[in-house]
PyMOL Python script that loads the backbone (N, CA, C, O; Angstrom):
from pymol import cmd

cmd.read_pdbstr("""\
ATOM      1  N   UNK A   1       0.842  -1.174   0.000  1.00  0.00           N
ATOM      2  CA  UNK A   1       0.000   0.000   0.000  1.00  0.00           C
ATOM      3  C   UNK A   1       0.889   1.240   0.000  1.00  0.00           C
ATOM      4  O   UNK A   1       1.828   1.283   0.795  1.00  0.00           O
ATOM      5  N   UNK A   2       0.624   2.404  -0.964  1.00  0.00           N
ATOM      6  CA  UNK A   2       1.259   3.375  -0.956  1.00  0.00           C
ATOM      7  C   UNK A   2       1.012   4.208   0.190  1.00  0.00           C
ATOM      8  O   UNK A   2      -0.163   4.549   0.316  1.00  0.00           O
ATOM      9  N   UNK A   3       1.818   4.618   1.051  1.00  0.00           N
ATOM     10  CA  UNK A   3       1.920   5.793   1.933  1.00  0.00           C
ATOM     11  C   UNK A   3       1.550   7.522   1.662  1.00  0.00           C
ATOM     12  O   UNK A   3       2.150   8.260   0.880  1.00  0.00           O
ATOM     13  N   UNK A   4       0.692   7.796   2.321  1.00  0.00           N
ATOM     14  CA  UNK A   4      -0.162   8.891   1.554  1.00  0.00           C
ATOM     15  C   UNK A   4       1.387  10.248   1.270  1.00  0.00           C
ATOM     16  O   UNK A   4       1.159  11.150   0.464  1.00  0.00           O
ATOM     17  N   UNK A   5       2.489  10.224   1.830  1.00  0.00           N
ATOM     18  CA  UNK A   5       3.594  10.804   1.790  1.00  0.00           C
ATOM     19  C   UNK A   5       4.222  10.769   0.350  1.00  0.00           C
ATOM     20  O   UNK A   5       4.995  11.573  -0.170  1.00  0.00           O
ATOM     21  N   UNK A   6       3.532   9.312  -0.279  1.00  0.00           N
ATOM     22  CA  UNK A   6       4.288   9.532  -1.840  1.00  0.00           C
ATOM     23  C   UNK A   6       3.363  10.627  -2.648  1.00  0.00           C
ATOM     24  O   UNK A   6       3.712  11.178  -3.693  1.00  0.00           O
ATOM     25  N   UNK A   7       2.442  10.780  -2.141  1.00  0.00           N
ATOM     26  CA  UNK A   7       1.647  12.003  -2.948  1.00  0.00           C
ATOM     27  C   UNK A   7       1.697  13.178  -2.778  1.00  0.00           C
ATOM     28  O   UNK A   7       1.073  13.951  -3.505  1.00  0.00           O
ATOM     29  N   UNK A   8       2.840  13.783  -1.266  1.00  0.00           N
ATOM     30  CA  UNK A   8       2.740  15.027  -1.209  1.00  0.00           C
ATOM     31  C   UNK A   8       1.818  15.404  -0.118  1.00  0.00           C
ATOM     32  O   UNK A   8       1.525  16.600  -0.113  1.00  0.00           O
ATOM     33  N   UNK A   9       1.174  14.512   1.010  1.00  0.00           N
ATOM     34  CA  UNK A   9       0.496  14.545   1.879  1.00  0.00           C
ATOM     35  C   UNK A   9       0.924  13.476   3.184  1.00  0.00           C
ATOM     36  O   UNK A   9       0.740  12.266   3.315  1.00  0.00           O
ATOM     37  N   UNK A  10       1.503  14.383   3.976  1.00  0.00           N
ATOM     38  CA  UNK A  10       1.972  14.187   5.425  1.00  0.00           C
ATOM     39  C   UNK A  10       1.894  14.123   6.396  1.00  0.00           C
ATOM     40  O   UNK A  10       2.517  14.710   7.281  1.00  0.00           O
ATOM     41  N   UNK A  11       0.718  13.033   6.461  1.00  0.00           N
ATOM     42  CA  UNK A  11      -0.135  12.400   7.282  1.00  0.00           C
ATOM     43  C   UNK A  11       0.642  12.232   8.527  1.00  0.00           C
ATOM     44  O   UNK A  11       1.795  11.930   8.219  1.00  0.00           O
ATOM     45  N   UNK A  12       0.405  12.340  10.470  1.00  0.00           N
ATOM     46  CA  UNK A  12       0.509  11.864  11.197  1.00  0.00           C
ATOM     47  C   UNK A  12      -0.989  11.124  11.974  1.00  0.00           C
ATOM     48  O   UNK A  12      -2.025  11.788  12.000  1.00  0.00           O
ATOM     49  N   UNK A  13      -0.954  10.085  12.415  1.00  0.00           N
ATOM     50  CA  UNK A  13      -2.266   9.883  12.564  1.00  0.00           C
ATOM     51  C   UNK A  13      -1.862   8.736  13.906  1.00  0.00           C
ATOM     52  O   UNK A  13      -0.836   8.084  14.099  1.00  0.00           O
ATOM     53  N   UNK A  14      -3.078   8.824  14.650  1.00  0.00           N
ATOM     54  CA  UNK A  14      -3.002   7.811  15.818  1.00  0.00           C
ATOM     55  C   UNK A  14      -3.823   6.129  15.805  1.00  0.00           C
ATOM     56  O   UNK A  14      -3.402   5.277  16.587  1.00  0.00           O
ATOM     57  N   UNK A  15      -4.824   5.852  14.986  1.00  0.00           N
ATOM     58  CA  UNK A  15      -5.380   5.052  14.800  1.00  0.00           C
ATOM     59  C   UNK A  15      -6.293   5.533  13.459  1.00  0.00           C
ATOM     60  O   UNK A  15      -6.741   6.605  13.052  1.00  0.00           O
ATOM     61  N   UNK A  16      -6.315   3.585  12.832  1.00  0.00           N
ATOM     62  CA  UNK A  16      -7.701   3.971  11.307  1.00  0.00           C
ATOM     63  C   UNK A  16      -8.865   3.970  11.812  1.00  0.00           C
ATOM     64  O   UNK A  16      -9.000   3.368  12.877  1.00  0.00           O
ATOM     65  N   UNK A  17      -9.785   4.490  11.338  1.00  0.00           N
ATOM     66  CA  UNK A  17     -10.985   4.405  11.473  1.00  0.00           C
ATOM     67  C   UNK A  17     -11.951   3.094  10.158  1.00  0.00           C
ATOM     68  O   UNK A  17     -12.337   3.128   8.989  1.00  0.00           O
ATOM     69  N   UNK A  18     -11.946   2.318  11.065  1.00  0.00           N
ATOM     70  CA  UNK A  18     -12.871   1.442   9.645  1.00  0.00           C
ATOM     71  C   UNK A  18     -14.491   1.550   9.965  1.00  0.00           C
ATOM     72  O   UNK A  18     -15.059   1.767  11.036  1.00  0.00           O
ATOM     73  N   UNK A  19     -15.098   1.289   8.461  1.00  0.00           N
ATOM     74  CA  UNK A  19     -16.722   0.940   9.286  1.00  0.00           C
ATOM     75  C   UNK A  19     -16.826   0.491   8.015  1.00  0.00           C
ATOM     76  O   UNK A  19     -15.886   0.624   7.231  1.00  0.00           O
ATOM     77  N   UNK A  20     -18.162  -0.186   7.613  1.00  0.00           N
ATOM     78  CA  UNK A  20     -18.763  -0.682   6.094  1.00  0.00           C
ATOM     79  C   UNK A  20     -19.295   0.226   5.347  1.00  0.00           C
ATOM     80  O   UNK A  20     -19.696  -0.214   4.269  1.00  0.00           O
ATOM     81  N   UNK A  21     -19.429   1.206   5.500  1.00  0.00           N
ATOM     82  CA  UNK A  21     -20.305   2.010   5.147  1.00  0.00           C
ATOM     83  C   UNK A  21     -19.155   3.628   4.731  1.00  0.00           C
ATOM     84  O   UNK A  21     -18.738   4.035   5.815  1.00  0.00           O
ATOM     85  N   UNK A  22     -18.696   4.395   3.737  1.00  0.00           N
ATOM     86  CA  UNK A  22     -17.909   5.656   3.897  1.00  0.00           C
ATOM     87  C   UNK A  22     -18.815   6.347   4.617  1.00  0.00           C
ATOM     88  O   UNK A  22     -18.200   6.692   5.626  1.00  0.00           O
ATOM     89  N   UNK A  23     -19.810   6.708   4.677  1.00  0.00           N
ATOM     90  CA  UNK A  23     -20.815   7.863   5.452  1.00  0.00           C
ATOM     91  C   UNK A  23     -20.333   7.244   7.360  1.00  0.00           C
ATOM     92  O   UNK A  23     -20.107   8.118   8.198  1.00  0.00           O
ATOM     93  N   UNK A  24     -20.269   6.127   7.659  1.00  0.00           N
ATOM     94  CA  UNK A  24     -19.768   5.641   9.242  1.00  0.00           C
ATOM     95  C   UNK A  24     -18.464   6.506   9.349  1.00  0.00           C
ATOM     96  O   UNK A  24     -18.141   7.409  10.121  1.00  0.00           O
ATOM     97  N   UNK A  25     -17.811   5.883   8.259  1.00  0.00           N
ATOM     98  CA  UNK A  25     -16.259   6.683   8.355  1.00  0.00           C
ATOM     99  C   UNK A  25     -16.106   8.149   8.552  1.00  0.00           C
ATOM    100  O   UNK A  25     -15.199   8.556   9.278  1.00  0.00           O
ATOM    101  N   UNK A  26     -16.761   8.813   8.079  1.00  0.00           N
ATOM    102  CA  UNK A  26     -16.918  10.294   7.934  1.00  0.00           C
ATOM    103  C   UNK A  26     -17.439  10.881   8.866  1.00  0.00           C
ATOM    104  O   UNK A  26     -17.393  12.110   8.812  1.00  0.00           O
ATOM    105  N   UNK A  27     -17.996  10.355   9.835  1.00  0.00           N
ATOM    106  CA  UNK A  27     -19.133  10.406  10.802  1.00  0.00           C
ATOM    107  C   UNK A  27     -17.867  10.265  11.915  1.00  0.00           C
ATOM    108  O   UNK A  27     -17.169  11.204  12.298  1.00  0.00           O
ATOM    109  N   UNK A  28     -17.764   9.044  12.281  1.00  0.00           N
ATOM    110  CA  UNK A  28     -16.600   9.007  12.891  1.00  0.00           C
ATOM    111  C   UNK A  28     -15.441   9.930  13.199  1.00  0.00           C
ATOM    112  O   UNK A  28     -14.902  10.278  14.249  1.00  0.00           O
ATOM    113  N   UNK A  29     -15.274  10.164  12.107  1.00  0.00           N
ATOM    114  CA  UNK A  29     -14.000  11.125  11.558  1.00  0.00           C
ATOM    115  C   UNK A  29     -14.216  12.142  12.293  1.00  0.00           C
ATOM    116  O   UNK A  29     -13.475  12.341  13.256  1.00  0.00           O
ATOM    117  N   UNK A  30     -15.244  12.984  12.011  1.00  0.00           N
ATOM    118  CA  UNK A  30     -15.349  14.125  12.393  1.00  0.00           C
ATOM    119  C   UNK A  30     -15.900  13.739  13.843  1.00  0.00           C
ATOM    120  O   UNK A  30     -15.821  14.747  14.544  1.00  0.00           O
ATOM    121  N   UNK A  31     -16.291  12.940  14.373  1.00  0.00           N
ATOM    122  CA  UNK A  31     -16.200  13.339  16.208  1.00  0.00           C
ATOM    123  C   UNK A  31     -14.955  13.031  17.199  1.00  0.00           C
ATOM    124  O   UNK A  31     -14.962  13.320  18.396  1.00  0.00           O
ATOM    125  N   UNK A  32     -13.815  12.359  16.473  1.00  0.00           N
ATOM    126  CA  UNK A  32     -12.380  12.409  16.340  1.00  0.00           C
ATOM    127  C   UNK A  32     -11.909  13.407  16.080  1.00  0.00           C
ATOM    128  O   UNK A  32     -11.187  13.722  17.026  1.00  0.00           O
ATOM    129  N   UNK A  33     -11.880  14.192  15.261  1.00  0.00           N
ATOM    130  CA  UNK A  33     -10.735  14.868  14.460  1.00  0.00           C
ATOM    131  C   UNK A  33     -12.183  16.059  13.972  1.00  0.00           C
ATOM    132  O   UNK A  33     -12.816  15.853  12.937  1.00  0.00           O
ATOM    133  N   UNK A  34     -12.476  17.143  14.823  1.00  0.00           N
ATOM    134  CA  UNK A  34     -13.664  18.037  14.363  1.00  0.00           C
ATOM    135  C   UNK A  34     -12.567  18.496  12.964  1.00  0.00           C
ATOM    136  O   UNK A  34     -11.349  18.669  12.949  1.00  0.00           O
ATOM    137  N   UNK A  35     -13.584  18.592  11.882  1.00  0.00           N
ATOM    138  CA  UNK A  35     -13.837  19.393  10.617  1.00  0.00           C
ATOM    139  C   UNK A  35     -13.162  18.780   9.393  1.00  0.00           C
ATOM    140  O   UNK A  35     -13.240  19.272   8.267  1.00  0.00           O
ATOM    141  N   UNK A  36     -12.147  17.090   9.860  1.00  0.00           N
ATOM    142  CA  UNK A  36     -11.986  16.237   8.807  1.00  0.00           C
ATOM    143  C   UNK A  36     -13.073  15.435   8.056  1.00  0.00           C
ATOM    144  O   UNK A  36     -13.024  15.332   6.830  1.00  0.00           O
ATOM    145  N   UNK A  37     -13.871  14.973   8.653  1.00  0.00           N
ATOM    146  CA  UNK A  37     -15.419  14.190   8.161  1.00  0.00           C
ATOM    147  C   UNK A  37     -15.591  15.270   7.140  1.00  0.00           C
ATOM    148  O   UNK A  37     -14.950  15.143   6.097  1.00  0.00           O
ATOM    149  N   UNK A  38     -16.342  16.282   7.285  1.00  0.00           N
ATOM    150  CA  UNK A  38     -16.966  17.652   6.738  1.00  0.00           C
ATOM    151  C   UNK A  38     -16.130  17.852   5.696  1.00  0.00           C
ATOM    152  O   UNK A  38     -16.698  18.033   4.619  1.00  0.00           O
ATOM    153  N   UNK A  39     -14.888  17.873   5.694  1.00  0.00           N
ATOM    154  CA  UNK A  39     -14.125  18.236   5.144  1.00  0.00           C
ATOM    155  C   UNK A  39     -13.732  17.423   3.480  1.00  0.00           C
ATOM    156  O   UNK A  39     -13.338  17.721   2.353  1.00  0.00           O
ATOM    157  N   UNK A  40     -14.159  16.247   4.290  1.00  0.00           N
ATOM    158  CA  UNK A  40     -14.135  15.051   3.342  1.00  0.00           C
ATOM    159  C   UNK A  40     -15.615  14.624   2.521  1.00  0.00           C
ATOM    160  O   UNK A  40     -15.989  13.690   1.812  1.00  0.00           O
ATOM    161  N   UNK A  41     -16.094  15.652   2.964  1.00  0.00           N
ATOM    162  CA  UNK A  41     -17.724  15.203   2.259  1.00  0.00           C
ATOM    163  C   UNK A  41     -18.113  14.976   0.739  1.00  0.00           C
ATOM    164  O   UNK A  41     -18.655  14.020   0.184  1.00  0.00           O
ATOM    165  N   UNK A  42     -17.565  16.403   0.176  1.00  0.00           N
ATOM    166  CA  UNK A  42     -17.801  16.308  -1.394  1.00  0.00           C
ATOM    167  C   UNK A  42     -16.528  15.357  -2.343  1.00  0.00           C
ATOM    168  O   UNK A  42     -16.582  15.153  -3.556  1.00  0.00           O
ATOM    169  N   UNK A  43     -15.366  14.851  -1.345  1.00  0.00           N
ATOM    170  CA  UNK A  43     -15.131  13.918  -1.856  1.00  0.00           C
ATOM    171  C   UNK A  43     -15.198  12.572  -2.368  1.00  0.00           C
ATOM    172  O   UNK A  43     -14.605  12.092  -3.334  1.00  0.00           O
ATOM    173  N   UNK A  44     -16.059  12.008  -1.523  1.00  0.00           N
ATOM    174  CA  UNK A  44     -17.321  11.128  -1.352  1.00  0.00           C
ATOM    175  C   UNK A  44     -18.226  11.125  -2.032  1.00  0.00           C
ATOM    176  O   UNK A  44     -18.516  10.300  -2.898  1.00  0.00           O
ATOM    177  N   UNK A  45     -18.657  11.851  -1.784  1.00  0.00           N
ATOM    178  CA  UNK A  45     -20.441  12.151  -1.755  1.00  0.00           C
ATOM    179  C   UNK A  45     -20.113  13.856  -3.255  1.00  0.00           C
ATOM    180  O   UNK A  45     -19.667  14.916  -2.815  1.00  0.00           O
ATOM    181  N   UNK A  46     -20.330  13.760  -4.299  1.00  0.00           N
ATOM    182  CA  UNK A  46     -19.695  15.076  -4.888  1.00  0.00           C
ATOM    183  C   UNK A  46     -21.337  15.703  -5.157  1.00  0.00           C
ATOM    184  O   UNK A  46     -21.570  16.898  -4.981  1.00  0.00           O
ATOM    185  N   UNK A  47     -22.258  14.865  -5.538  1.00  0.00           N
ATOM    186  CA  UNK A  47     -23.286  15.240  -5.553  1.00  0.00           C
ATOM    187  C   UNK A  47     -24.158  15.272  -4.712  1.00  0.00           C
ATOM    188  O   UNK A  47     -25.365  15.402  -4.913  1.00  0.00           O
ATOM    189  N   UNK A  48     -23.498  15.132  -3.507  1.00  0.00           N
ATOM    190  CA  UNK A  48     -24.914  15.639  -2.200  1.00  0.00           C
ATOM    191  C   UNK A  48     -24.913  14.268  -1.048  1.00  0.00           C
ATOM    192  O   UNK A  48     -24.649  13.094  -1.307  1.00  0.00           O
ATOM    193  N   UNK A  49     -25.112  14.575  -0.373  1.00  0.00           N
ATOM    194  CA  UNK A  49     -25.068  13.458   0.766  1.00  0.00           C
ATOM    195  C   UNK A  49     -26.601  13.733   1.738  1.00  0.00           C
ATOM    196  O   UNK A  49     -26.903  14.705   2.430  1.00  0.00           O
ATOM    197  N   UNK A  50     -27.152  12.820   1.537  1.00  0.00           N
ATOM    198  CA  UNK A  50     -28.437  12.533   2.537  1.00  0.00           C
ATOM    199  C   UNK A  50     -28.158  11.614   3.591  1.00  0.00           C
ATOM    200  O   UNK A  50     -27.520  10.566   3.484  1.00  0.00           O
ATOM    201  N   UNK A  51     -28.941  12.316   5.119  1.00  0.00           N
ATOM    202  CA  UNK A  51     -28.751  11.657   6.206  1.00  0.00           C
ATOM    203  C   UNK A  51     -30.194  11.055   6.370  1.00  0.00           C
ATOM    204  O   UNK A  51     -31.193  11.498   5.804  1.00  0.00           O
ATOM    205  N   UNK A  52     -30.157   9.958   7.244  1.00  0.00           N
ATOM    206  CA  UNK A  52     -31.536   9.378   7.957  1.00  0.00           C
ATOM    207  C   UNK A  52     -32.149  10.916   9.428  1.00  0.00           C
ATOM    208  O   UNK A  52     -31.398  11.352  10.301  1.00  0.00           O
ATOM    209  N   UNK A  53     -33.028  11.177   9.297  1.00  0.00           N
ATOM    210  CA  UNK A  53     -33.287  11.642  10.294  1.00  0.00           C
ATOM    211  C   UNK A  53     -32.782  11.719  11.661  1.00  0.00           C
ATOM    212  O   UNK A  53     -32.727  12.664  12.448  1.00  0.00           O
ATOM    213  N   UNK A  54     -32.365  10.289  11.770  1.00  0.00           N
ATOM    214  CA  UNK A  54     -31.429  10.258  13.730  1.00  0.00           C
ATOM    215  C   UNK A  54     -30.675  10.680  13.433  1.00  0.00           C
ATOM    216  O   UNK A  54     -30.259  11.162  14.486  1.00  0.00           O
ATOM    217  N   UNK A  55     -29.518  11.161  12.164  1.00  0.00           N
ATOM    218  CA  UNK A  55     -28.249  12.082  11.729  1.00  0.00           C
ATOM    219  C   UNK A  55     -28.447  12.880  11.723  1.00  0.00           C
ATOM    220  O   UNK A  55     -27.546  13.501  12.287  1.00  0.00           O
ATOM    221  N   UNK A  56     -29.384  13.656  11.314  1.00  0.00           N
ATOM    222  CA  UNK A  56     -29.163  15.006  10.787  1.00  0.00           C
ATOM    223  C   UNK A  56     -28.843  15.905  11.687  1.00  0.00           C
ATOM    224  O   UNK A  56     -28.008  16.737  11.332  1.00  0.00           O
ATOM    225  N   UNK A  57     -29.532  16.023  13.418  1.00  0.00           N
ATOM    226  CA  UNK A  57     -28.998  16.901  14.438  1.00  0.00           C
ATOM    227  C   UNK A  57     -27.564  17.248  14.181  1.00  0.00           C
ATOM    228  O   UNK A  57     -27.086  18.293  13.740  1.00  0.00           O
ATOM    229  N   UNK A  58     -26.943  16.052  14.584  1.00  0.00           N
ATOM    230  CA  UNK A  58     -25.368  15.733  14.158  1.00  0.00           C
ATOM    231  C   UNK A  58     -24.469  16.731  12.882  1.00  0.00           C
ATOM    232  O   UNK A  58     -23.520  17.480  13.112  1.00  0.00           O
ATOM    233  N   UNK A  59     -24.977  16.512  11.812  1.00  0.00           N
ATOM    234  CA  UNK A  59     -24.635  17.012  10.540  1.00  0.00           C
ATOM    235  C   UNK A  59     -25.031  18.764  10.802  1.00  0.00           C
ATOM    236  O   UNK A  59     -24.239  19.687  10.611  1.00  0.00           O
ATOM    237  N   UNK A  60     -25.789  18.835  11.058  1.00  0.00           N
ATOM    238  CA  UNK A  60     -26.725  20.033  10.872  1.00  0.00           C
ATOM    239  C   UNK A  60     -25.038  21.079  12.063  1.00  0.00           C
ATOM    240  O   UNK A  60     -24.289  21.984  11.695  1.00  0.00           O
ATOM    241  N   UNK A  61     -25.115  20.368  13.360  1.00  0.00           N
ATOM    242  CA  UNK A  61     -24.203  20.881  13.999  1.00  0.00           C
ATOM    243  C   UNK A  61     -22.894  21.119  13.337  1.00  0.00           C
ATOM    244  O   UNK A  61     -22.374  22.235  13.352  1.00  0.00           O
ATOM    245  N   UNK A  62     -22.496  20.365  12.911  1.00  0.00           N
ATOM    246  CA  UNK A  62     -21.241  19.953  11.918  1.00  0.00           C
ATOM    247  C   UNK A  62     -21.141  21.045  10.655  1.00  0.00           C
ATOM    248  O   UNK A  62     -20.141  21.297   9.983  1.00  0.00           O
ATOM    249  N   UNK A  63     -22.416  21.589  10.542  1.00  0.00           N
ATOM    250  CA  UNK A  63     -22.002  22.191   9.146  1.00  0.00           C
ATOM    251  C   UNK A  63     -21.997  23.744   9.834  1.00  0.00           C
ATOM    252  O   UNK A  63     -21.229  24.605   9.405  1.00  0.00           O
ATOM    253  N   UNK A  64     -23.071  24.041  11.105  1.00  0.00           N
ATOM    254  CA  UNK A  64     -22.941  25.682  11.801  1.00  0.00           C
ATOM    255  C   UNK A  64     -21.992  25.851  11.847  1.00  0.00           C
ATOM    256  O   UNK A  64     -21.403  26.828  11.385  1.00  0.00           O
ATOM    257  N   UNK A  65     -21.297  24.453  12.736  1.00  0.00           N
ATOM    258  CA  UNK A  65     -19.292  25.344  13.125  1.00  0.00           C
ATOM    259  C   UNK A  65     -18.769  25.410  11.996  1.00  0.00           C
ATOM    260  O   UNK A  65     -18.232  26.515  11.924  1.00  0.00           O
ATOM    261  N   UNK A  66     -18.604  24.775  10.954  1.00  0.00           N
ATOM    262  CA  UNK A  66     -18.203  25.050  10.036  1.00  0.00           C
ATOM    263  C   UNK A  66     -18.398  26.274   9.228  1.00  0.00           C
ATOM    264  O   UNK A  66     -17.455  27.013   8.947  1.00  0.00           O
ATOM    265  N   UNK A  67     -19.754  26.520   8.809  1.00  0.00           N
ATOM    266  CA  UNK A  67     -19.860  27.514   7.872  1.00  0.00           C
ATOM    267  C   UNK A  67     -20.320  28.918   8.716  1.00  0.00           C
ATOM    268  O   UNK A  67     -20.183  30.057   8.271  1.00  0.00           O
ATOM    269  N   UNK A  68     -21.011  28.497  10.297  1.00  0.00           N
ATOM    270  CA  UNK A  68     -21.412  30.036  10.537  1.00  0.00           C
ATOM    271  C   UNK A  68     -20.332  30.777  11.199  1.00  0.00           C
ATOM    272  O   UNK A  68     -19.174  30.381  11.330  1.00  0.00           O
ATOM    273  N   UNK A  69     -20.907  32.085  11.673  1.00  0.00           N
ATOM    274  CA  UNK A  69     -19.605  32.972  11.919  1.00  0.00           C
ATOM    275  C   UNK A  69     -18.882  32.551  12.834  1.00  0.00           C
ATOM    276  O   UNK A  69     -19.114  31.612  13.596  1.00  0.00           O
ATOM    277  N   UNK A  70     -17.802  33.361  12.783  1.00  0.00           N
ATOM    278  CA  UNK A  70     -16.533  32.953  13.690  1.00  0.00           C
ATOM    279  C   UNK A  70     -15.770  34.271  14.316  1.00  0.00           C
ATOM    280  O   UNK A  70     -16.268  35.388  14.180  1.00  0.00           O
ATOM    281  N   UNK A  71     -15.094  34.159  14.693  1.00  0.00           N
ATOM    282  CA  UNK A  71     -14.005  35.339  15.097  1.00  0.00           C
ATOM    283  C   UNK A  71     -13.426  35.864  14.074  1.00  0.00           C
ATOM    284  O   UNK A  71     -12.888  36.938  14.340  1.00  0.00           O
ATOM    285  N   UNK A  72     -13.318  35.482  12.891  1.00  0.00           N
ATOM    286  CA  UNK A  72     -13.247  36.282  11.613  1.00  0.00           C
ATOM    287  C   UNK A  72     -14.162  37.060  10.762  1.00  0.00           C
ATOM    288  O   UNK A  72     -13.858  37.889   9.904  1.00  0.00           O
ATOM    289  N   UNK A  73     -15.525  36.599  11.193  1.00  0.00           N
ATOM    290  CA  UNK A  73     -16.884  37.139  10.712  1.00  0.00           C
ATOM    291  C   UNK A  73     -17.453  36.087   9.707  1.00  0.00           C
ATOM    292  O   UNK A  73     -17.125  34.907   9.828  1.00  0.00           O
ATOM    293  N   UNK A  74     -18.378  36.531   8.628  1.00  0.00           N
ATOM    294  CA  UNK A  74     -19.060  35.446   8.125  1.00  0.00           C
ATOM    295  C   UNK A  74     -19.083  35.490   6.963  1.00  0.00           C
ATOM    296  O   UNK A  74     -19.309  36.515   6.320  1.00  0.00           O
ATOM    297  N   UNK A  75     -18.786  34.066   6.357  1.00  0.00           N
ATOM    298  CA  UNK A  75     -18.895  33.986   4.666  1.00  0.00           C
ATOM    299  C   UNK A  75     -19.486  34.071   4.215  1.00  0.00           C
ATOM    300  O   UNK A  75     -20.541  33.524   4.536  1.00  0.00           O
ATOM    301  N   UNK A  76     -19.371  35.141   2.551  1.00  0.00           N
ATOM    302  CA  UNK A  76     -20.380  36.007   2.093  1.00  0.00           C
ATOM    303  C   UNK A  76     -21.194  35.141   1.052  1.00  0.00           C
ATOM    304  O   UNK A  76     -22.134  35.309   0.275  1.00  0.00           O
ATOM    305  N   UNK A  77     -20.378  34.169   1.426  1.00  0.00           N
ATOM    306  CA  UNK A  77     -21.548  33.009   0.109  1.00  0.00           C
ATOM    307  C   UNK A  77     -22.600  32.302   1.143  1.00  0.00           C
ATOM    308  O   UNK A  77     -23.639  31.755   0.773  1.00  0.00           O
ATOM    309  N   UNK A  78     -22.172  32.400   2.464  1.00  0.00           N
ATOM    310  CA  UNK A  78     -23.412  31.821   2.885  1.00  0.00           C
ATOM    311  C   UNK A  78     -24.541  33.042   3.555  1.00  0.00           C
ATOM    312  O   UNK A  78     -25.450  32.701   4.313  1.00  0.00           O
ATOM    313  N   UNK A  79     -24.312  34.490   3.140  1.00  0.00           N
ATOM    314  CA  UNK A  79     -25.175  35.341   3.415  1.00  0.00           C
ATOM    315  C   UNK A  79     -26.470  35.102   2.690  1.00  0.00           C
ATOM    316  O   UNK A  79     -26.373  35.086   1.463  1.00  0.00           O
ATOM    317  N   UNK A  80     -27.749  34.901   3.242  1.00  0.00           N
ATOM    318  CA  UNK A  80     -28.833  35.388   2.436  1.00  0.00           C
ATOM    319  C   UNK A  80     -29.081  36.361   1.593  1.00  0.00           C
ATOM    320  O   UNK A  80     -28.646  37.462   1.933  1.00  0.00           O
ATOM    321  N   UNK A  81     -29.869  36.269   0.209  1.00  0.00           N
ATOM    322  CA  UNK A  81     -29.664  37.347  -0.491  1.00  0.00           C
ATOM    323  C   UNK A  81     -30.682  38.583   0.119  1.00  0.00           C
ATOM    324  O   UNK A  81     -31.779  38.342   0.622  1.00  0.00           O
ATOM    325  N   UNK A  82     -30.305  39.471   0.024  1.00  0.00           N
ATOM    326  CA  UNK A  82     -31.766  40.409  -0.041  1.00  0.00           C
ATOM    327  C   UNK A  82     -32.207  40.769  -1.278  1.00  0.00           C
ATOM    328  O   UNK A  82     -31.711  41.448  -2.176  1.00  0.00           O
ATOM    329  N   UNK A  83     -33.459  40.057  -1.123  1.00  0.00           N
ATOM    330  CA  UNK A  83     -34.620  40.656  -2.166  1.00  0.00           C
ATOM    331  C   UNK A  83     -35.865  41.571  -2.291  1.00  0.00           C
ATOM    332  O   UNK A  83     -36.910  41.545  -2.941  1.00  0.00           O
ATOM    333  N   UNK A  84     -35.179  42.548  -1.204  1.00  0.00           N
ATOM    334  CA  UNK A  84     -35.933  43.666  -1.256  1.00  0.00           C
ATOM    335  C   UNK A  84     -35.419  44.490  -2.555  1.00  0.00           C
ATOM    336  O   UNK A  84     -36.513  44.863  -2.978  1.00  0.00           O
ATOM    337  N   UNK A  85     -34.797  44.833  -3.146  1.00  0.00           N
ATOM    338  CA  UNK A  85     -34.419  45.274  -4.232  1.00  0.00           C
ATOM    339  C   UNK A  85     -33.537  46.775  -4.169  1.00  0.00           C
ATOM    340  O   UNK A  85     -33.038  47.497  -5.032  1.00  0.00           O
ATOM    341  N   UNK A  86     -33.627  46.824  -2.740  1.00  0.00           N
ATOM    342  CA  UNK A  86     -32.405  48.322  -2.551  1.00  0.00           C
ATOM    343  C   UNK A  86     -31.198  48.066  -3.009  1.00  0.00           C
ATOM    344  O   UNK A  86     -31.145  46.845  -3.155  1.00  0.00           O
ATOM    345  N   UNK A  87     -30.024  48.634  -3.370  1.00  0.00           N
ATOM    346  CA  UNK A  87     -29.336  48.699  -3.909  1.00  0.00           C
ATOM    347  C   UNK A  87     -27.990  49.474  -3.064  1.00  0.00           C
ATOM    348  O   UNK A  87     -26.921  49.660  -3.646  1.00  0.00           O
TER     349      UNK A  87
END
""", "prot")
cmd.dss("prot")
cmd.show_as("cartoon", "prot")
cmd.util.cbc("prot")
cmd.orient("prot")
């Protein structure tokens, strides 16, 4: 097995994570290692990833820290538009 180091990626890591399923893995991932799961989503999943209902709390949390504001302020792609039409 190639070592992810021959590609230019310099992995230290403490244990694998296995499960049957990539969505377990990712899941996993990220309550290990916050914002690798997430991170890894559209690599997976490029066209969209659906949860069962008992997930989604989970995910839903996973994507606020991620995308809402921070101590830097907030990304302007995830601003709502205004369609009041002022200018």
């Amino acid at each position: 097995m190639r070592k992810p180091s021959a590609l230019g990626i310099h992995l230290k890591y403490r244990d694998e994570i296995k499960a049957e399923r990539v969505s377990l893995v990712l899941r996993e991932a990220e309550e290990k290692y916050p914002g690798v799961g997430i991170s890894l989503m559209n690599v997976f999943f490029p066209g969209g990833f659906r949860v069962m209902e008992k997930d989604l709390g989970f995910w839903q949390k996973v994507l606020n820290a991620r995308y809402g504001p921070n101590d830097y302020g907030a990304r302007i792609d995830r601003i709502p538009l205004d369609n009041s039409g002022a200018s």
